[in-house]
C-alpha positions as CSV (number, residue, x, y, z in Angstrom):
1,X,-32.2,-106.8,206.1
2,X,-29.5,-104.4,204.5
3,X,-25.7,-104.5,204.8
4,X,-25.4,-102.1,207.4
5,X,-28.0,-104.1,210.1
6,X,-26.4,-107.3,209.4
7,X,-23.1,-105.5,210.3
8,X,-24.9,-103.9,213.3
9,X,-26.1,-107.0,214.5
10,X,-23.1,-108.2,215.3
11,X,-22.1,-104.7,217.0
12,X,-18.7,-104.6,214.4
13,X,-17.3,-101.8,213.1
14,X,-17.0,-100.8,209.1
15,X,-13.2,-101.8,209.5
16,X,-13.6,-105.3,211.7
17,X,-16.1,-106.4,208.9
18,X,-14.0,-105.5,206.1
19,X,-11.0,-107.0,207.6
20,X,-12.6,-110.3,208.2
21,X,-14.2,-110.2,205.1
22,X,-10.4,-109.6,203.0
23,X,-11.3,-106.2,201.6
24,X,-10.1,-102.4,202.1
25,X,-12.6,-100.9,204.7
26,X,-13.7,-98.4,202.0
27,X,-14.6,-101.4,199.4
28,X,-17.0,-102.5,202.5
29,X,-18.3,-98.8,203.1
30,X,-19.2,-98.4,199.3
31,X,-21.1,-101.7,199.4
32,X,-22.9,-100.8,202.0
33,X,-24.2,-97.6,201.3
34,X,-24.5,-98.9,197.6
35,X,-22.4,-97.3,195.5
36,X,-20.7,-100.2,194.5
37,X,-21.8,-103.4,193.5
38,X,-20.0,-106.7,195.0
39,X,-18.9,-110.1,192.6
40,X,-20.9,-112.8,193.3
41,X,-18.0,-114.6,195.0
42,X,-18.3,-111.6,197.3
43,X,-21.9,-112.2,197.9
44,X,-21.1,-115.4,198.6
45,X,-18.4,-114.7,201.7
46,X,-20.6,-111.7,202.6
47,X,-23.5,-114.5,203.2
48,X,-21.8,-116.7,204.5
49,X,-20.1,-114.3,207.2
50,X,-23.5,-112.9,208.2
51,X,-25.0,-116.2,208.0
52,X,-28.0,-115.5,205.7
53,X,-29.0,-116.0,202.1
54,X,-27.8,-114.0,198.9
55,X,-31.4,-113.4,198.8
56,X,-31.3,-111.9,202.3
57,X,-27.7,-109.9,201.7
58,X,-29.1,-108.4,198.7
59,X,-32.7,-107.1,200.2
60,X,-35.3,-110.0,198.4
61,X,-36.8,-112.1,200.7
62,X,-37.0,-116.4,200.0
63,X,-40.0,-117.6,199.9
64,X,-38.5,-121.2,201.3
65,X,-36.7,-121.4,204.8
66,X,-33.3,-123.2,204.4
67,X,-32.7,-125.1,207.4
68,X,-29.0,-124.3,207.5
69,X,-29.8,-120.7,208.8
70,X,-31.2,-122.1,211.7
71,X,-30.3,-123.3,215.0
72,X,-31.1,-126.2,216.4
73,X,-34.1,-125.9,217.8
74,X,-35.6,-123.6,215.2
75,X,-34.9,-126.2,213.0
76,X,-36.5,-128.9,214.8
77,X,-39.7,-127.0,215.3
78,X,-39.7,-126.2,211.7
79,X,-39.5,-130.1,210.8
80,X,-41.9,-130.8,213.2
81,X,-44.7,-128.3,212.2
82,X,-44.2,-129.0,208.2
83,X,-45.6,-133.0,209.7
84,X,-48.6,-131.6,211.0
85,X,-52.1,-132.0,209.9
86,X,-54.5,-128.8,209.7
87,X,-55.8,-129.6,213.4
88,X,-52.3,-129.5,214.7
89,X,-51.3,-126.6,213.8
90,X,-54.9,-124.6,214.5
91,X,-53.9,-125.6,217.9
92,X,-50.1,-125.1,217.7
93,X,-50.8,-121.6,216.5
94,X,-53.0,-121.0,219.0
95,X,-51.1,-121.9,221.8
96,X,-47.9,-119.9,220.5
97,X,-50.2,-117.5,220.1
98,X,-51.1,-117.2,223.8
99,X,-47.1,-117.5,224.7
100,X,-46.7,-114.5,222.4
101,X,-49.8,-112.0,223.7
């Protein structure tokens, strides 16, 4: 996900974002059509606002999930599935697969 749909999905403007983020509107704007390149300690408040990853912010996905990103019950069902045998989760998978069709 780029800078721009992070920004969307929190239906905010250029302006809102850069104000809540401390920087001139036009510092955001270049960021996020890429003609600038942010610090890393403007990664960091960047991910942190959006709530993802540097990874995420800057377009690689993670191979791992970190909990943190989740909410509650995302989290719980990702601790409960990574304590499941290989017959629990055949089944689990089907039967989320049947909520999802």
């Amino acid at each position: 996900m780029n800078l721009k749909e992070l920004r969307q999905k929190l239906n905010i403007s250029q302006s809102e974002a850069a104000k809540k983020l401390g920087m001139p509107q036009t510092t955001f704007h270049y960021y996020e059509v890429g003609r600038n390149d942010p610090s890393i300690e403007t990664l960091i408040k960047m991910a942190d606002f959006f709530n993802v990853s540097i990874d995420e912010l800057v377009g690689r996905e993670a191979d791992t999930i970190n909990l943190k990103y989740l909410n509650d019950n995302e989290a719980y069902l990702i601790r409960k599935i990574l304590k499941m045998n290989d017959l629990e989760l055949a089944k689990t998978r089907a039967y989320v697969t049947g909520l999802t069709e």
